[in-house]
C-alpha positions in Angstrom: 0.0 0.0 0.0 1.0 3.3 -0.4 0.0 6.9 -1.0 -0.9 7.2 -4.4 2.2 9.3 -6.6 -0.9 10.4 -9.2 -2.2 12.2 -6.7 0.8 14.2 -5.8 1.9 14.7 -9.1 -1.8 16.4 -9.4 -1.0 18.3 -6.3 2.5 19.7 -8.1 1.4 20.4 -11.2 -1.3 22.9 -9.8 1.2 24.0 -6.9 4.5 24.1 -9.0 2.5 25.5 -12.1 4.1 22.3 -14.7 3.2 21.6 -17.8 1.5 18.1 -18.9 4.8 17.4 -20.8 6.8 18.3 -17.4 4.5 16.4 -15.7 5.2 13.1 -17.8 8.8 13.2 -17.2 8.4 13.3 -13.6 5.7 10.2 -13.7 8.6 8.1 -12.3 10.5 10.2 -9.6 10.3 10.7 -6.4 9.1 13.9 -4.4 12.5 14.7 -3.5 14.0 14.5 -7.2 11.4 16.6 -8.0 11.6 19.6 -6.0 15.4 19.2 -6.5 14.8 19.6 -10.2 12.6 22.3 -9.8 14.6 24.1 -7.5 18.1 24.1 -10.1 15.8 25.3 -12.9 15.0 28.4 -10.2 11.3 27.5 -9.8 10.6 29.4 -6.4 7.1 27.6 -6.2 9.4 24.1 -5.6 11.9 26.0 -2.9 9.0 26.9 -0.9 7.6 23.7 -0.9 10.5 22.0 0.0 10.7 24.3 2.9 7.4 24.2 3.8 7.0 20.4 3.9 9.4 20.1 6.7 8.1 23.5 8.9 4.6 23.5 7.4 2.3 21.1 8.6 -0.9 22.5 6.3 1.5 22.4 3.4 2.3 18.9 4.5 -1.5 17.9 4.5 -2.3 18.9 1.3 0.7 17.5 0.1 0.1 13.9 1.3 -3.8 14.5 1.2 -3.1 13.4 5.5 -6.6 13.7 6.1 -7.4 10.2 4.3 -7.0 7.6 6.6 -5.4 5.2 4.2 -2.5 7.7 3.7 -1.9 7.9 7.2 -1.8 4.7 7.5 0.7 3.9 4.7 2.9 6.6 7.1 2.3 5.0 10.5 2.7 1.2 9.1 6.4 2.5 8.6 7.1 3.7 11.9 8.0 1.4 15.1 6.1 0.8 17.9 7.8 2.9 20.3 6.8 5.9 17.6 3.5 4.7 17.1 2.8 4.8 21.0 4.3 8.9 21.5 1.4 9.7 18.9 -1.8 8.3 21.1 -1.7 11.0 23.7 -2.5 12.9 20.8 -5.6 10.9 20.6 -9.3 12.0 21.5 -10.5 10.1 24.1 -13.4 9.2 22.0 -11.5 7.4 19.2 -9.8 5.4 21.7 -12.8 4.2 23.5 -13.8 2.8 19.9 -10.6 1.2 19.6 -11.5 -0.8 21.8 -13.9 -2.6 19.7 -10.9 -4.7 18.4 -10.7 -6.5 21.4 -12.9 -9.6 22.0 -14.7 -9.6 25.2 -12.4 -11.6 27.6 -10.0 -9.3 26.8 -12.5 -6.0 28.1 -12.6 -7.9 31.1 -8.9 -8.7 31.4 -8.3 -5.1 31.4 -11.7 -4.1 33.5 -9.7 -6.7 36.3 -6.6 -4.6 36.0 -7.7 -1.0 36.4 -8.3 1.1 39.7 -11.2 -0.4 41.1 -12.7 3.2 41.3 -13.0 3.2 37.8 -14.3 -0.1 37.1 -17.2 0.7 39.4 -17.8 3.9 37.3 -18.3 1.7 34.1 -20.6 -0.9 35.8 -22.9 2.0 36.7 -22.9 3.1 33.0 -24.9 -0.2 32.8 -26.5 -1.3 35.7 -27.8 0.6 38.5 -27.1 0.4 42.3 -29.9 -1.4 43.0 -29.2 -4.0 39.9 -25.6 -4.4 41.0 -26.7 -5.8 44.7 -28.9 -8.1 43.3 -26.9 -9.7 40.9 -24.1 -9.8 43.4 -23.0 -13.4 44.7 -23.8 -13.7 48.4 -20.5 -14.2 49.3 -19.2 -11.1 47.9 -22.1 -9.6 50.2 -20.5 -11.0 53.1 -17.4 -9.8 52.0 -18.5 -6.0 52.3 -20.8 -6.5 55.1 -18.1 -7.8 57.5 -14.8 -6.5 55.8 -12.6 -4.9 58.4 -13.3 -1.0 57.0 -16.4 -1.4 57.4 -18.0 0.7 60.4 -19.9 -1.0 62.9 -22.2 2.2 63.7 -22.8 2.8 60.8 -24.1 -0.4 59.8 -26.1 -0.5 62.5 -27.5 2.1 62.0 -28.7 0.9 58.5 -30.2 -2.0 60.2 -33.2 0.4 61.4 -35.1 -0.7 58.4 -34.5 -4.2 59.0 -38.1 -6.0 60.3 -37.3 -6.7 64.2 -37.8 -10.8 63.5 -35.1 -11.1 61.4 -32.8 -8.8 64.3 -33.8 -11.7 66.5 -33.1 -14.5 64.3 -29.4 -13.3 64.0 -29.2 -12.5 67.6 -30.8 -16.1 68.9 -28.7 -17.9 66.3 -25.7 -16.9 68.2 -27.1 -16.6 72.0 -29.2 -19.4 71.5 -31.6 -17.8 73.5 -34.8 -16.2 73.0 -34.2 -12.2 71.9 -36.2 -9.4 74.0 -36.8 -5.9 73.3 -37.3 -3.2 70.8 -35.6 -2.7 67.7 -33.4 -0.6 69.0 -33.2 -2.6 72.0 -32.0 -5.8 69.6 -29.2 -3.5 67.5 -27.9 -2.7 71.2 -27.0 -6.4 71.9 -25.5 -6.7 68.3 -23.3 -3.7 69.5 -21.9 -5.1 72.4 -21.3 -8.6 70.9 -17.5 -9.4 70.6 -16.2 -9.0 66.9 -16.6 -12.7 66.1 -20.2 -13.4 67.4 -21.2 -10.0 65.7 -20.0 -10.8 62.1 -21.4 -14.4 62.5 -24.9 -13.1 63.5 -24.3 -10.5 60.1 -23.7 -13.3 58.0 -26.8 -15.4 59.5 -29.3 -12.6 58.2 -31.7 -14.3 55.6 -30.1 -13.5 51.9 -33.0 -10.8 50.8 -32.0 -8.2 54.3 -27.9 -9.0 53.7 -29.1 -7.3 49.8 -31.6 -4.5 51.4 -28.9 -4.1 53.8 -26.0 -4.0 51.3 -27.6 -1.5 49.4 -28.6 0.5 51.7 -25.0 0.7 52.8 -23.4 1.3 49.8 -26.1 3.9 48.3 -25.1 6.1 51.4 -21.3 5.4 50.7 -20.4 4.4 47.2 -17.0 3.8 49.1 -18.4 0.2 49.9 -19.0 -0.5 46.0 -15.2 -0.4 46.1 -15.1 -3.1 48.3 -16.5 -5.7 46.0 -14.0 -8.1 44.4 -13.2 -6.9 40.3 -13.8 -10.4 38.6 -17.3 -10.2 40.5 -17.9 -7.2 38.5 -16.7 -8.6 35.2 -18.4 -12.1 35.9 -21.5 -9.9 36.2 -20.5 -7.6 33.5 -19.7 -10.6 30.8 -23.1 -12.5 31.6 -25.8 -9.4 31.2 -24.0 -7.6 28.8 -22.8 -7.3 24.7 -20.0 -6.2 23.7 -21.1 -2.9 22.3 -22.5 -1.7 25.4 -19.7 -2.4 27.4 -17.5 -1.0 25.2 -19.9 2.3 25.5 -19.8 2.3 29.2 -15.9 2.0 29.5 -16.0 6.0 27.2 -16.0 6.8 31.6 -12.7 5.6 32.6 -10.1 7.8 32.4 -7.9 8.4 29.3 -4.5 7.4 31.1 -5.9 3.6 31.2 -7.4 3.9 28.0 -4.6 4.8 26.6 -2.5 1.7 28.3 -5.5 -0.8 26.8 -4.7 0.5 23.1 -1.2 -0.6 23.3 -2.2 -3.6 24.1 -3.4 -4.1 20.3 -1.5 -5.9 18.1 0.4 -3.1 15.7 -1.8 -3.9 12.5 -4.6 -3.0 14.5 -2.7 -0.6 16.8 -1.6 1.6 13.4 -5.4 1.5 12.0 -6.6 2.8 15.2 -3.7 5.5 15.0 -5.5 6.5 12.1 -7.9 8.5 13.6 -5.5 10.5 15.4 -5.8 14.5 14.4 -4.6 15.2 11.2 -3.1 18.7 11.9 -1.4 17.2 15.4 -0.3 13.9 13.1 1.3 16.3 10.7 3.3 18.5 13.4 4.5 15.3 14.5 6.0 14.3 11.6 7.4 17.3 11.2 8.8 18.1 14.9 9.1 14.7 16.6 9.7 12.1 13.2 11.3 13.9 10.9 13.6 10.7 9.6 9.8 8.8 8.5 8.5 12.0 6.5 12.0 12.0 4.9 11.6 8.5 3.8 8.4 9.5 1.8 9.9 12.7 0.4 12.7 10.8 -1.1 10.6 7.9 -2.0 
């Protein structure tokens, strides 16, 4: 593949003011031989554009007609991968998060696994609410949060208000063995004063359906506690309910910095294509300023 010489030749002609007999000797040479000839015969059109195509980035648009994505393609297939990689910063966060389309679903999750759990939980809430999420949860993981060593004993307690008193005296008798007196507030006082063990155990004794109103009830008042989940809970959730598309969608919420690190985990054919979409003026500059040795390969090709 490569960028089509017709095409530049059209671009000279008009910019360098040849003739259709000029313009047939030149059919087989390359930019650079060109200009060169151009330039001896005093053609000032041909110094400025040799000039311009190294300082210019416009000039080098037009030139290489940049804002096709199959001639910057042709360009970045050329470079290596530790160039390819300086140009997606330059990248719009939205093109990334449709690069990511390349990558086959256990591979989403992979990387959902890997990132700050913070922003995993941002992307499961671009597709299920709060209320979804503690349903779909595995009991275990519910256990997990409610009895987890940051989480704080008053404060779940105080959650438990809305908890129907029988089930408060299931828990507490299933651990006393006795039979549990008082008000509701009486019962969440004997929870308090039970030692850390007996406590957690009564927690994890509540009937599945409170541990969820309870869970949620936690975690809407602290999203903190969605934290506390384990990652390939999310993604087991997350790979079951979900296609592709949509998940791809939600993950447009993590930040760019990991976005970023997913694209480079494309292989480079796929890697260059999504380059393609990178800004054609900020693609330009770069090969100007920061690659100068790859445009010189196409001038003198």
């Amino acid at each position: 593949m490569a960028i089509r010489i017709d095409s530049i030749l059209e671009y000279l002609q008009a910019r360098l003011g040849l003739s259709e007999s000029q313009l047939k000797i030149y059919e087989d040479k390359s930019l650079e031989e060109i200009l060169r000839e151009e330039a001896l015969k005093g053609n000032q059109a041909a110094i400025q554009l040799a000039v311009a195509m190294f300082t210019n980035p416009k000039q080098l648009i037009e030139l290489f007609q940049l804002a096709n994505p199959e001639n910057k393609l042709t360009i970045i297939s050329t470079m290596t991968t530790s160039q390819i990689e300086k140009l997606i910063p330059m990248m719009e966060k939205k093109d990334l998060v449709q690069g990511l389309h390349f990558f086959s679903m256990d591979a989403l999750m992979d990387m959902l696994q890997k990132i700050p759990k913070e922003e995993l939980v941002k992307t499961v809430f671009q597709l299920f609410s709060k209320k979804q999420v503690i349903e779909m949860m595995p009991e275990k993981q519910l256990d997990k949060v409610l009895t987890g060593l940051d989480m704080d004993k008053g404060y779940l307690l105080q959650n438990m208000k809305l908890i129907p008193e029988m089930y408060l005296r299931q828990i507490i008798e299933s651990i006393t063995g006795e039979e549990a007196q008082g008000s509701s507030n009486d019962l969440r006082n004997q929870l308090a004063q039970m030692g850390d063990l007996d406590y957690k155990q009564a927690i994890l004794n509540l009937e599945p359906d409170q541990k969820r109103q309870l869970t949620l009830l936690i975690a809407s008042g602290d999203e903190k506690y969605f934290n506390n989940f384990d990652a390939d809970a999310y993604t087991h959730i997350i790979n079951r309910e979900c296609q592709k598309y949509d998940v791809v969608n939600a993950m447009g919420v993590i930040k760019t910095e990991y976005l970023e690190k997913m694209i480079m985990q494309l292989p480079p054919d796929l890697l260059s294509i999504v380059i393609t979409q990178v800004d054609t003026e900020k693609f330009a500059d770069a090969l100007i300023n920061k690659f100068p040795e790859t445009l010189a390969r196409f001038v003198a090709a």
